[in-house]
PDB file of N, CA, C and O in Angstrom:
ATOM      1  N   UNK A   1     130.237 156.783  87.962  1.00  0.00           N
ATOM      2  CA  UNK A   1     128.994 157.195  88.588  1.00  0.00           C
ATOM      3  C   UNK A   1     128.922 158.724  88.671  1.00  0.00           C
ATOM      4  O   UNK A   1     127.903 159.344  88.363  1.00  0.00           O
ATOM      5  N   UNK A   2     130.198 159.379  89.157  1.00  0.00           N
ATOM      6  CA  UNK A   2     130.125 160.677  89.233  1.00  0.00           C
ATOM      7  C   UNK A   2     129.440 161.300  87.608  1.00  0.00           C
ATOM      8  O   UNK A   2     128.408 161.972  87.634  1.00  0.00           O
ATOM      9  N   UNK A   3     130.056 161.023  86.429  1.00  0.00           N
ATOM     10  CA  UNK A   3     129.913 161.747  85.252  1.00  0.00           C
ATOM     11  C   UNK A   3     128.652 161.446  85.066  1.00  0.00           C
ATOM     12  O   UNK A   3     128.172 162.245  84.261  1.00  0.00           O
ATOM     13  N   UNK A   4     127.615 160.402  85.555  1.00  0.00           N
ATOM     14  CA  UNK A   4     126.091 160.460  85.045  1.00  0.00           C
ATOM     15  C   UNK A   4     125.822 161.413  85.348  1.00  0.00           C
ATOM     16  O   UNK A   4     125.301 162.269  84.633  1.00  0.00           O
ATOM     17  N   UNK A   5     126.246 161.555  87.039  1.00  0.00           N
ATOM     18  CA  UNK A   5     125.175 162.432  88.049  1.00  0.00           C
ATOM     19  C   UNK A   5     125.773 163.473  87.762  1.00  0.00           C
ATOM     20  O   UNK A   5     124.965 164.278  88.225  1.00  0.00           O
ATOM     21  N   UNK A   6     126.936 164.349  87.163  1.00  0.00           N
ATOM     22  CA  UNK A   6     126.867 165.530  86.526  1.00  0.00           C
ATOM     23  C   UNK A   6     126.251 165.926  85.258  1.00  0.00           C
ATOM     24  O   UNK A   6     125.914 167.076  84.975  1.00  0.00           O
ATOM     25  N   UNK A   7     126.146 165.033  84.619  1.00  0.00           N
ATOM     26  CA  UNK A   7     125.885 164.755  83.408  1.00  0.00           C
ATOM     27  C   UNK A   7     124.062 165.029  83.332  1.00  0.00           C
ATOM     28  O   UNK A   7     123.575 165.649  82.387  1.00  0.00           O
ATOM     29  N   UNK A   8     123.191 164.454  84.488  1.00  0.00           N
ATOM     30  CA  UNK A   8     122.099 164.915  84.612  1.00  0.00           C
ATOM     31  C   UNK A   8     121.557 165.882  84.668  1.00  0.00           C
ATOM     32  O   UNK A   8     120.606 166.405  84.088  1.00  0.00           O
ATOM     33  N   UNK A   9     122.958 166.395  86.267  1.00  0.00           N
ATOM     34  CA  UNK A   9     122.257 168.284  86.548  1.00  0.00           C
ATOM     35  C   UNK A   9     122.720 168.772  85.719  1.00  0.00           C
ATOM     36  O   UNK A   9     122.228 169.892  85.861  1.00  0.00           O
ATOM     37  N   UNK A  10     123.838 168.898  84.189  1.00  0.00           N
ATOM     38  CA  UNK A  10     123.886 169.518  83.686  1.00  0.00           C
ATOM     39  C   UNK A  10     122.765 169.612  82.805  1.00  0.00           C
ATOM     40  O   UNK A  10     122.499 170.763  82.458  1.00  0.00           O
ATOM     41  N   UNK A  11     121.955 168.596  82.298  1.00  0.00           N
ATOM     42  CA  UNK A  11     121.014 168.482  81.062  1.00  0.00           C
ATOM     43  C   UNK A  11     120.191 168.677  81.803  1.00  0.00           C
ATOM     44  O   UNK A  11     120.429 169.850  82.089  1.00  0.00           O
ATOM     45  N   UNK A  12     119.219 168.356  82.455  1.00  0.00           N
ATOM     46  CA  UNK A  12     118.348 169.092  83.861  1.00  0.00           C
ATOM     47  C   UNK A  12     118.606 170.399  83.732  1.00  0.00           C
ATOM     48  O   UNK A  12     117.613 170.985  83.301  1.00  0.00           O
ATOM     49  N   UNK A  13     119.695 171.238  83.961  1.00  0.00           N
ATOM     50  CA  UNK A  13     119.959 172.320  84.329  1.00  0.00           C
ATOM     51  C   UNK A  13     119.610 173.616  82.921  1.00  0.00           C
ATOM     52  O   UNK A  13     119.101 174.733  83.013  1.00  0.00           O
ATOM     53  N   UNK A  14     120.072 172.957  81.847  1.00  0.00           N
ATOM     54  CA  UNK A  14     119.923 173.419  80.716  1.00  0.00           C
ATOM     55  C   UNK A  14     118.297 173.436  79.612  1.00  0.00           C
ATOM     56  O   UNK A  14     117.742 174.372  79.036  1.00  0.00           O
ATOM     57  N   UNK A  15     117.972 172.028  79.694  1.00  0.00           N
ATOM     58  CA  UNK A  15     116.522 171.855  79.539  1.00  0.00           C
ATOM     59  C   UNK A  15     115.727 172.526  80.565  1.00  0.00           C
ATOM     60  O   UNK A  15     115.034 173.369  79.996  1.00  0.00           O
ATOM     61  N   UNK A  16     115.489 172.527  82.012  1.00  0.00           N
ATOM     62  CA  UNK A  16     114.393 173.865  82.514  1.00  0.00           C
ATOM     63  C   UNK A  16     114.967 174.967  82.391  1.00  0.00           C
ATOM     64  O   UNK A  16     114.076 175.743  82.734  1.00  0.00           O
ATOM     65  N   UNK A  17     115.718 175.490  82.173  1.00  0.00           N
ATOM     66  CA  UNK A  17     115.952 176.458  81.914  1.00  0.00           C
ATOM     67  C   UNK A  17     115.512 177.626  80.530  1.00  0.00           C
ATOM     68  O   UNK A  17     115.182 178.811  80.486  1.00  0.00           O
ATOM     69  N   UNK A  18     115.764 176.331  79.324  1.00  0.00           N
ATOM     70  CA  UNK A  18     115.007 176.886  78.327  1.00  0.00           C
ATOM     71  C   UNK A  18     113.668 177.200  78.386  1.00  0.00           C
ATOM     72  O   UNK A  18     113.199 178.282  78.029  1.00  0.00           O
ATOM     73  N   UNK A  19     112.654 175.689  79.110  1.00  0.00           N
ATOM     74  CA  UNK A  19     111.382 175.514  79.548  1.00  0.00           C
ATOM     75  C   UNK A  19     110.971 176.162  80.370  1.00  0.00           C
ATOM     76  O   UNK A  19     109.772 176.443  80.407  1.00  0.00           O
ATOM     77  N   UNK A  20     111.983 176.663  81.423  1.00  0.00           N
ATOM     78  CA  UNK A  20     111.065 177.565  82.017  1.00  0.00           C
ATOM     79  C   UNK A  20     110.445 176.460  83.200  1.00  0.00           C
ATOM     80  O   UNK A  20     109.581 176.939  83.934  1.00  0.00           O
ATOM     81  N   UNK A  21     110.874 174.843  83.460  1.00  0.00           N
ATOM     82  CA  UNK A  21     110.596 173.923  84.373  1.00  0.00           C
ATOM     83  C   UNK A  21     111.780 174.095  85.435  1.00  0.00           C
ATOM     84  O   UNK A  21     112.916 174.533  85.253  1.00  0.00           O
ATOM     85  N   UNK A  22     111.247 173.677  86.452  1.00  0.00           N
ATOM     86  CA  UNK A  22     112.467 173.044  87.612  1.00  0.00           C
ATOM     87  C   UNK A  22     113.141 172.349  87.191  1.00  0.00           C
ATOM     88  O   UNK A  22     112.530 171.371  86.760  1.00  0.00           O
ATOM     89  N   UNK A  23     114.662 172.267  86.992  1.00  0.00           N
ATOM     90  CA  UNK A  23     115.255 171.549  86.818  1.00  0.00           C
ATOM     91  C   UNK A  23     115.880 170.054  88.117  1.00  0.00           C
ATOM     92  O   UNK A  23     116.822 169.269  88.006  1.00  0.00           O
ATOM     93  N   UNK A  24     114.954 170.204  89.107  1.00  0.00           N
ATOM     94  CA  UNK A  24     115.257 169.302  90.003  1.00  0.00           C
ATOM     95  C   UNK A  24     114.232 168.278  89.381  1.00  0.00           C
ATOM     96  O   UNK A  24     114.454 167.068  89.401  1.00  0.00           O
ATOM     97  N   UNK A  25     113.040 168.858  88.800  1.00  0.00           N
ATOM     98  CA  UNK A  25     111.914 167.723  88.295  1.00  0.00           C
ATOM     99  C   UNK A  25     112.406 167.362  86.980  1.00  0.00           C
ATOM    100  O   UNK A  25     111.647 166.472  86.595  1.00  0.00           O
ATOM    101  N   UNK A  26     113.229 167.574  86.139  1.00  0.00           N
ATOM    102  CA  UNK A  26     113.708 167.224  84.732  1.00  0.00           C
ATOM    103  C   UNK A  26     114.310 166.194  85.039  1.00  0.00           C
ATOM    104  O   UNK A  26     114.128 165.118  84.469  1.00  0.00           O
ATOM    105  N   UNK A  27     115.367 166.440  86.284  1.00  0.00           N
ATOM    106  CA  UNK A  27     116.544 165.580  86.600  1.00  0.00           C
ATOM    107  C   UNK A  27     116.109 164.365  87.177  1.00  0.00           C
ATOM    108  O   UNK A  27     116.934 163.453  87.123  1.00  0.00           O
ATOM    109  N   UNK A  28     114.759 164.057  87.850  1.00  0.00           N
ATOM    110  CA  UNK A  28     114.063 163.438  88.254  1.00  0.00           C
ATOM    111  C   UNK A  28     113.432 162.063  87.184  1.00  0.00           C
ATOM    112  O   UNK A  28     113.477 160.833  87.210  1.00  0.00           O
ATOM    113  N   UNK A  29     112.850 163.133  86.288  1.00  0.00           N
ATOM    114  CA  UNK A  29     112.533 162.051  85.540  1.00  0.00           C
ATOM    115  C   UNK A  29     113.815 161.662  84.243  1.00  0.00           C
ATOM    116  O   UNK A  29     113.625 160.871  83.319  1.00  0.00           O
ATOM    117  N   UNK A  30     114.612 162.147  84.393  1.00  0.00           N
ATOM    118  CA  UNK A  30     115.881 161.517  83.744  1.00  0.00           C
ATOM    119  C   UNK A  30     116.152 160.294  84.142  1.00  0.00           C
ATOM    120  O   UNK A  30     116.388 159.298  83.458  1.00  0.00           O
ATOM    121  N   UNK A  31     116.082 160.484  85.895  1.00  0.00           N
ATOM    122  CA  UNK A  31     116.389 159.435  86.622  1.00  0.00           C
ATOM    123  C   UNK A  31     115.275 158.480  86.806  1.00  0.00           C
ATOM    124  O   UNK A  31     115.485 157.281  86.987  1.00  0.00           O
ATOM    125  N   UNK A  32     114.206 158.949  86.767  1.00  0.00           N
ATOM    126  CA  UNK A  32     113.268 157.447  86.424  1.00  0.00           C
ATOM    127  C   UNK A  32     113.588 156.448  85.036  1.00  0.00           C
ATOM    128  O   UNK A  32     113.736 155.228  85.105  1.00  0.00           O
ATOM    129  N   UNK A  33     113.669 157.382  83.586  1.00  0.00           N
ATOM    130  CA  UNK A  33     113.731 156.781  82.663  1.00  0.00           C
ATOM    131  C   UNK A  33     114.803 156.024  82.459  1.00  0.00           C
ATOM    132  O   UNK A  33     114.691 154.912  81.944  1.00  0.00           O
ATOM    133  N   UNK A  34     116.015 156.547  82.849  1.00  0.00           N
ATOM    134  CA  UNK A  34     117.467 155.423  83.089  1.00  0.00           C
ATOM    135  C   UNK A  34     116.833 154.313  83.682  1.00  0.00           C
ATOM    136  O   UNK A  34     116.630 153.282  83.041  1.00  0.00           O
ATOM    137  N   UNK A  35     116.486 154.459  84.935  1.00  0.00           N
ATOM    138  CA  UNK A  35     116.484 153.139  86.080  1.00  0.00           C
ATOM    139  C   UNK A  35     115.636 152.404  85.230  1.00  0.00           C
ATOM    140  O   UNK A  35     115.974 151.220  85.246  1.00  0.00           O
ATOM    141  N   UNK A  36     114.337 152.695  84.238  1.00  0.00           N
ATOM    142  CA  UNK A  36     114.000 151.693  84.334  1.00  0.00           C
ATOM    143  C   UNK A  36     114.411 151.155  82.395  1.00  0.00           C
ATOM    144  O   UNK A  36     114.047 150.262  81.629  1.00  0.00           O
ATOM    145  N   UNK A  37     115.219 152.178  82.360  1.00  0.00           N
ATOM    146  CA  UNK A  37     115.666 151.360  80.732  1.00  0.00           C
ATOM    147  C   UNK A  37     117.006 151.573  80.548  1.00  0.00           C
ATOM    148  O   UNK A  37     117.097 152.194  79.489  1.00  0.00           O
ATOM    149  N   UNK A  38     118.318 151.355  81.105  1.00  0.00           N
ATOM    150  CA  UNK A  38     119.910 151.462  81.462  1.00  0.00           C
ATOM    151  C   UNK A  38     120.433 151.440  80.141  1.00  0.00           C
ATOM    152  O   UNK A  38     121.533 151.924  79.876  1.00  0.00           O
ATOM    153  N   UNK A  39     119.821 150.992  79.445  1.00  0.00           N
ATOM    154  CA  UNK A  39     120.474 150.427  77.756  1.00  0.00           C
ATOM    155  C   UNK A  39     120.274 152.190  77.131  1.00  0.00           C
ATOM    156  O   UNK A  39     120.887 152.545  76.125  1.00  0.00           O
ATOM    157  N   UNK A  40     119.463 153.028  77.798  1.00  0.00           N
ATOM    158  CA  UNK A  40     119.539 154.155  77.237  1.00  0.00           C
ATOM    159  C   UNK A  40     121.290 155.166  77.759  1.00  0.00           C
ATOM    160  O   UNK A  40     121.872 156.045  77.123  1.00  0.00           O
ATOM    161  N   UNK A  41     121.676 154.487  79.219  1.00  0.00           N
ATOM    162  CA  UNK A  41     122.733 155.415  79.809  1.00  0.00           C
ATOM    163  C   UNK A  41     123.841 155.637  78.881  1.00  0.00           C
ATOM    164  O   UNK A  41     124.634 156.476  79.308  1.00  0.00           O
ATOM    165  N   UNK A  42     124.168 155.090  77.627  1.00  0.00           N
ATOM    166  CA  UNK A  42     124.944 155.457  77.173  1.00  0.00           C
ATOM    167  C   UNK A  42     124.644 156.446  76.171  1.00  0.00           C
ATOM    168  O   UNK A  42     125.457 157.358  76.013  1.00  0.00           O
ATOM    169  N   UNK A  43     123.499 156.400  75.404  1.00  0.00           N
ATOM    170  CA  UNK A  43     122.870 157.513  74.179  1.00  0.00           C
ATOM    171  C   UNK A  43     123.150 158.506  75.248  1.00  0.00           C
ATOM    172  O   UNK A  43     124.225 159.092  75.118  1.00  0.00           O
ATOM    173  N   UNK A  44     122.401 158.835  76.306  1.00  0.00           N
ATOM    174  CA  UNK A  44     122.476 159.828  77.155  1.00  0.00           C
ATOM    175  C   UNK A  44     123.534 160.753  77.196  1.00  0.00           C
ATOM    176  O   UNK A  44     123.633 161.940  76.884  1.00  0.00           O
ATOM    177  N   UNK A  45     124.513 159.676  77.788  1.00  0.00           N
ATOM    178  CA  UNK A  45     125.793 160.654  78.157  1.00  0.00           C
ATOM    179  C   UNK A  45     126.516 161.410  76.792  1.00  0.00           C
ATOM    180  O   UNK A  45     127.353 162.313  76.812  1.00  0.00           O
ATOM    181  N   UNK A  46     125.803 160.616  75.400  1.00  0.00           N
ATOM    182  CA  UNK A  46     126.459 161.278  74.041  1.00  0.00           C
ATOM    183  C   UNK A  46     125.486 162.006  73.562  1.00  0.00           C
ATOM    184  O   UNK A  46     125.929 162.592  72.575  1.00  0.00           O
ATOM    185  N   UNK A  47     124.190 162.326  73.779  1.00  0.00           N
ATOM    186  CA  UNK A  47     123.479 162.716  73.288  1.00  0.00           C
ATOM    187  C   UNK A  47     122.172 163.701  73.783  1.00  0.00           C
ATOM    188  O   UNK A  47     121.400 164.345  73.072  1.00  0.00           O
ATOM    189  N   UNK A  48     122.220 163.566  75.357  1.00  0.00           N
ATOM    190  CA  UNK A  48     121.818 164.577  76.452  1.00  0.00           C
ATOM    191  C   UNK A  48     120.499 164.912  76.336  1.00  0.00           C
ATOM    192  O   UNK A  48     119.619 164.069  76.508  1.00  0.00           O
ATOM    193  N   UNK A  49     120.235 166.210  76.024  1.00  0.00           N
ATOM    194  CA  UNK A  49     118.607 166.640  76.158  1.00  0.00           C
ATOM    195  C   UNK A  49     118.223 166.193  74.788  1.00  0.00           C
ATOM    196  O   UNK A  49     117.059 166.503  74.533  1.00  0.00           O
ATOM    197  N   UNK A  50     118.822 165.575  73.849  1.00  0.00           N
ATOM    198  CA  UNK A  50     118.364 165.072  72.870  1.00  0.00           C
ATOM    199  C   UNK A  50     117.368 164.033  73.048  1.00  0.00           C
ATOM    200  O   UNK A  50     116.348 164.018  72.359  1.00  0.00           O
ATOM    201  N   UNK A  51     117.615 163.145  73.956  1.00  0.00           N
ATOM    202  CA  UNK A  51     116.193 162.314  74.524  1.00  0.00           C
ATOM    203  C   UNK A  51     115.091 162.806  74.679  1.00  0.00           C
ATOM    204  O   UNK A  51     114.065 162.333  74.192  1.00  0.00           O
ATOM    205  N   UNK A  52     115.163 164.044  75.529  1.00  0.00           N
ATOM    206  CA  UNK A  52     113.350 164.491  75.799  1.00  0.00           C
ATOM    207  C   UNK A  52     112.980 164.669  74.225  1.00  0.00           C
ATOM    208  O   UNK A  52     111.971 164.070  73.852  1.00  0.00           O
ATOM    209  N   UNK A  53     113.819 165.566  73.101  1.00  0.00           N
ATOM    210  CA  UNK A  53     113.036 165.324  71.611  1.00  0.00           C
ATOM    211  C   UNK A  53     112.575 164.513  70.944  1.00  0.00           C
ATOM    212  O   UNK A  53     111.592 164.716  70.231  1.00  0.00           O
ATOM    213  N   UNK A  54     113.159 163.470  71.030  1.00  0.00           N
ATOM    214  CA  UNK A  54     112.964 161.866  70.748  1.00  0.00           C
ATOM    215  C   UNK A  54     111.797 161.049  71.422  1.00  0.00           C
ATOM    216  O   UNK A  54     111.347 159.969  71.038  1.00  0.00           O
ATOM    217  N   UNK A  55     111.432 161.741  72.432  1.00  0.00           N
ATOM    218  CA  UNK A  55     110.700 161.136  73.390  1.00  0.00           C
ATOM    219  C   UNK A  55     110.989 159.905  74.453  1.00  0.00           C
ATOM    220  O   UNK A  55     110.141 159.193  74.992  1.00  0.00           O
ATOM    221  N   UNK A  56     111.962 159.871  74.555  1.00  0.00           N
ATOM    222  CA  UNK A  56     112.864 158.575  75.061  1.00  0.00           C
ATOM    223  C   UNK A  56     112.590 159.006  76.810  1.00  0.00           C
ATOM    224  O   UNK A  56     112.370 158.082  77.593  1.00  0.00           O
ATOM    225  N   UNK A  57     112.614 160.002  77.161  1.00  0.00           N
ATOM    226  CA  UNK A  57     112.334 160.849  78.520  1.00  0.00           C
ATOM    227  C   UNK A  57     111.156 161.111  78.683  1.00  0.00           C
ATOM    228  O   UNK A  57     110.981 161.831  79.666  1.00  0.00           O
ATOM    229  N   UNK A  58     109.949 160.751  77.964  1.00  0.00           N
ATOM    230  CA  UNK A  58     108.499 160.527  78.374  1.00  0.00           C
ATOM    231  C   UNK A  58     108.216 160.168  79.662  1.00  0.00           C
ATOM    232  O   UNK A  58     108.880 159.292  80.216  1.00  0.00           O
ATOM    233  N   UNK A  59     107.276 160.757  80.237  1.00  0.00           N
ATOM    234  CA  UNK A  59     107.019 159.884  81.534  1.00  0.00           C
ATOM    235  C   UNK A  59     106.695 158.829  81.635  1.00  0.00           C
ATOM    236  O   UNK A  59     106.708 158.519  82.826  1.00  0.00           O
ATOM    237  N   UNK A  60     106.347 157.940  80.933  1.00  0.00           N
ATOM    238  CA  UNK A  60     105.320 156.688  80.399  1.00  0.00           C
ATOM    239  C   UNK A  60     107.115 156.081  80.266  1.00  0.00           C
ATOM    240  O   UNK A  60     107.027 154.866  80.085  1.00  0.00           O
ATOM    241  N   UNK A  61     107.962 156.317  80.281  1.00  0.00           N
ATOM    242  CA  UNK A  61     108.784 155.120  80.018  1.00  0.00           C
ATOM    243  C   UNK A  61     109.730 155.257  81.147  1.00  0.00           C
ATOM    244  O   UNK A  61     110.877 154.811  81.140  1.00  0.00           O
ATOM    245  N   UNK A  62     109.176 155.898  82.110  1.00  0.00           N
ATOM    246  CA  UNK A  62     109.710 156.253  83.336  1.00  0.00           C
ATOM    247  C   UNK A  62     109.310 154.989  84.794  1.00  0.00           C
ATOM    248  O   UNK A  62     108.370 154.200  84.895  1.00  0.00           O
ATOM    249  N   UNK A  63     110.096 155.176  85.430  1.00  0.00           N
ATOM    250  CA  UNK A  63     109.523 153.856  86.720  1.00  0.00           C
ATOM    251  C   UNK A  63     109.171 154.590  87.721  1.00  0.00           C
ATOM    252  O   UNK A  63     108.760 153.943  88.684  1.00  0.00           O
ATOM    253  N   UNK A  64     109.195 156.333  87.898  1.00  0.00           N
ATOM    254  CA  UNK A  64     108.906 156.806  89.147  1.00  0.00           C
ATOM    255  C   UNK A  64     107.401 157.707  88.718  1.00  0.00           C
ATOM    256  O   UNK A  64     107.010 158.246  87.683  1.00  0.00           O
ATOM    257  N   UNK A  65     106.859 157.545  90.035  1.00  0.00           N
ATOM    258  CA  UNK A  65     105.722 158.476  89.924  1.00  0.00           C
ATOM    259  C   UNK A  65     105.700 159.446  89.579  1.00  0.00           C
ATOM    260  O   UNK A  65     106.876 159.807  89.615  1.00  0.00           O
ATOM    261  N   UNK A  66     104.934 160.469  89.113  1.00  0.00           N
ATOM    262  CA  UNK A  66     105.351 162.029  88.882  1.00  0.00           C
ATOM    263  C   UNK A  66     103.812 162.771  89.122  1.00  0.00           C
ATOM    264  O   UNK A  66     102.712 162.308  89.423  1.00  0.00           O
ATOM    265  N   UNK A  67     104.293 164.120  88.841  1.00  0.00           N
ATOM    266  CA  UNK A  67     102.808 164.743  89.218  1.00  0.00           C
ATOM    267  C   UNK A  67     102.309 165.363  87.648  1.00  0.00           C
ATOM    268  O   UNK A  67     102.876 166.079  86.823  1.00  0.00           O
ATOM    269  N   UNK A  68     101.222 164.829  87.689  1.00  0.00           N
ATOM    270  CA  UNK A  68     100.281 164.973  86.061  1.00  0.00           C
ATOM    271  C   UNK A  68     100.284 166.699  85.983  1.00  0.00           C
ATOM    272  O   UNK A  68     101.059 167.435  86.595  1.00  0.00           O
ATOM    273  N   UNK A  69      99.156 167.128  85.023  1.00  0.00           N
ATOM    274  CA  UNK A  69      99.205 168.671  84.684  1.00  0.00           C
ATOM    275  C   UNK A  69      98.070 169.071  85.854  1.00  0.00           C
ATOM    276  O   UNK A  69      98.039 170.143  86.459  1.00  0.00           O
ATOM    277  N   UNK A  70      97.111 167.901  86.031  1.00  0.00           N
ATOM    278  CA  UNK A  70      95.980 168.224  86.507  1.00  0.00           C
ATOM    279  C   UNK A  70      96.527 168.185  88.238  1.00  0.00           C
ATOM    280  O   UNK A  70      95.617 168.500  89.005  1.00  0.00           O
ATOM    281  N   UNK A  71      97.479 167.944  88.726  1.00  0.00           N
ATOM    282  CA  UNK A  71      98.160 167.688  90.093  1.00  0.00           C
ATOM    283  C   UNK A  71      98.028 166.763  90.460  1.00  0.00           C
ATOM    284  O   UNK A  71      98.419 166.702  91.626  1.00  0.00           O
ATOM    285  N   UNK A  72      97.443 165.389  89.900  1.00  0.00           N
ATOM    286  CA  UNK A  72      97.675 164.232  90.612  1.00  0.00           C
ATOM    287  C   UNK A  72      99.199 163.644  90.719  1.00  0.00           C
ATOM    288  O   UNK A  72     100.031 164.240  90.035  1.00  0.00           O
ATOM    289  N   UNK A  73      99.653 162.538  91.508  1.00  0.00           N
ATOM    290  CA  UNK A  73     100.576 161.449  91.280  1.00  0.00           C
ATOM    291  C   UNK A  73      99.928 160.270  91.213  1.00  0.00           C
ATOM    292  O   UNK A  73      99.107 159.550  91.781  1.00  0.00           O
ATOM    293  N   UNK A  74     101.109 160.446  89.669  1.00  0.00           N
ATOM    294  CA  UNK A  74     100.538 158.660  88.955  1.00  0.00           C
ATOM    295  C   UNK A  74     101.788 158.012  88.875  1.00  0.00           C
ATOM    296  O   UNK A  74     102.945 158.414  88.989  1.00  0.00           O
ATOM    297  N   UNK A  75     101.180 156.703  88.609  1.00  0.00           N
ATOM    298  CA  UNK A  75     102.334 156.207  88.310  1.00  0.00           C
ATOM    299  C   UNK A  75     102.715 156.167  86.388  1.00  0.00           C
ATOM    300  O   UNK A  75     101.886 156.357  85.498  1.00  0.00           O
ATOM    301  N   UNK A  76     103.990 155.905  86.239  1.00  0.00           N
ATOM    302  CA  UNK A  76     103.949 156.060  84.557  1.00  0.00           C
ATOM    303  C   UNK A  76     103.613 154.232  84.168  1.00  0.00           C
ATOM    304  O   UNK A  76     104.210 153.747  83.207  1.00  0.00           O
ATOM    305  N   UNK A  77     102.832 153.523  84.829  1.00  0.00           N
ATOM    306  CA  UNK A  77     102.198 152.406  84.031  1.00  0.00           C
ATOM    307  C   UNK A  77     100.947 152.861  83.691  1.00  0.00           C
ATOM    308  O   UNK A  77     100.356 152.495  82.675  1.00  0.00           O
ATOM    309  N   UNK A  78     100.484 153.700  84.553  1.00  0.00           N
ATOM    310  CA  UNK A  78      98.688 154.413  84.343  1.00  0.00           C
ATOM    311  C   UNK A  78      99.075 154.873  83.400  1.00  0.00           C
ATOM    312  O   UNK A  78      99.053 154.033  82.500  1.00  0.00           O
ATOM    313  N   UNK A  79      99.451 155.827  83.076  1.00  0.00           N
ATOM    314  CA  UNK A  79     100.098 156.155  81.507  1.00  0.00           C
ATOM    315  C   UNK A  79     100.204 155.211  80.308  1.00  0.00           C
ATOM    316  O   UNK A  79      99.455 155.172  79.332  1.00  0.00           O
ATOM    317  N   UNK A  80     101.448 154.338  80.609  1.00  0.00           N
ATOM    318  CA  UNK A  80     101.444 153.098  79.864  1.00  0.00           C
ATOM    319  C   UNK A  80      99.945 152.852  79.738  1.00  0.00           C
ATOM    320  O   UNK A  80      99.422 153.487  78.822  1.00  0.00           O
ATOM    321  N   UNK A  81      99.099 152.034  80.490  1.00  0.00           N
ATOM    322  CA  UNK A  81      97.921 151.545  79.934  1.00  0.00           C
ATOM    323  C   UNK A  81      96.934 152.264  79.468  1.00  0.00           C
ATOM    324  O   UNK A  81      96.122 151.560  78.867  1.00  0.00           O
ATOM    325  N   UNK A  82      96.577 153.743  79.505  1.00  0.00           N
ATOM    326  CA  UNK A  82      95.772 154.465  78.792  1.00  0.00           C
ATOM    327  C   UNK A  82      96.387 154.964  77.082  1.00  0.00           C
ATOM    328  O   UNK A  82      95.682 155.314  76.135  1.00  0.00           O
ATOM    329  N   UNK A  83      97.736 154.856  77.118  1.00  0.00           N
ATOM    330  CA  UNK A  83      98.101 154.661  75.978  1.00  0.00           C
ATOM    331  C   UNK A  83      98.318 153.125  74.920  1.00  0.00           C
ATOM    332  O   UNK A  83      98.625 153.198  73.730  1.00  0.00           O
ATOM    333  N   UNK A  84      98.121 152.020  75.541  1.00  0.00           N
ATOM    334  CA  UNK A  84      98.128 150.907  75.072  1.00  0.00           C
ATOM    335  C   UNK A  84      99.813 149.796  75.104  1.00  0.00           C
ATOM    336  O   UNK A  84     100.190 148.720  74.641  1.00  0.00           O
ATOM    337  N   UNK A  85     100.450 151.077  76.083  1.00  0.00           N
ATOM    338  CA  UNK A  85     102.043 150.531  75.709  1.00  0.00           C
ATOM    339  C   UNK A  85     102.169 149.154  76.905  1.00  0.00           C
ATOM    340  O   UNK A  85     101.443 149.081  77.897  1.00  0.00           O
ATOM    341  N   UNK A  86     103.134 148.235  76.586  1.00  0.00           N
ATOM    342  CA  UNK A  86     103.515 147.714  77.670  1.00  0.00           C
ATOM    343  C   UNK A  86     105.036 148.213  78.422  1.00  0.00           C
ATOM    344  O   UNK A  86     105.689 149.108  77.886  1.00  0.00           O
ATOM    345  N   UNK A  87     105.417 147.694  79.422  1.00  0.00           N
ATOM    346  CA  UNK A  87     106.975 148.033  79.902  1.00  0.00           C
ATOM    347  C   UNK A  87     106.654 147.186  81.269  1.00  0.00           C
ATOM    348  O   UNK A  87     107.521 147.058  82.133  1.00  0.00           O
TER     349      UNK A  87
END
């Protein structure tokens, strides 16, 4: 358990940093997209900020709310269904 949760703030820490994002909100939705797809925790730990390129760290495949560009909180199924996806 410990090596995820370093394993996050480190890729969190490194991805906003390039971006120029909070890395408490990167780490956030790291942690939505695990919880709600676990079969990814292992690519992760070998393969790190390589997910957000892939798109695997989308918000849409995420289970926690987040805040849009425009400042709302949605949830990432509103997402899902304006894009046509299921989950």
């Amino acid at each position: 358990m410990r090596q995820i949760v370093e394993k996050i703030a480190q890729v969190a820490n490194a991805v906003g940093w390039q971006a120029g994002e909070p890395a408490m909100e990167l780490a956030g939705q790291i942690v939505s997209v695990l919880a709600a797809n676990p079969e990814h925790i292992e690519r992760f730990m070998s393969d790190g900020a390589e997910l957000f390129l892939d798109g695997t760290f989308n918000a849409e495949n995420g289970c926690l709310t987040y805040r849009s560009i425009g400042g709302d909180v949605l949830s990432p199924s509103v997402l899902r269904a304006k894009k046509g996806m299921q989950q």
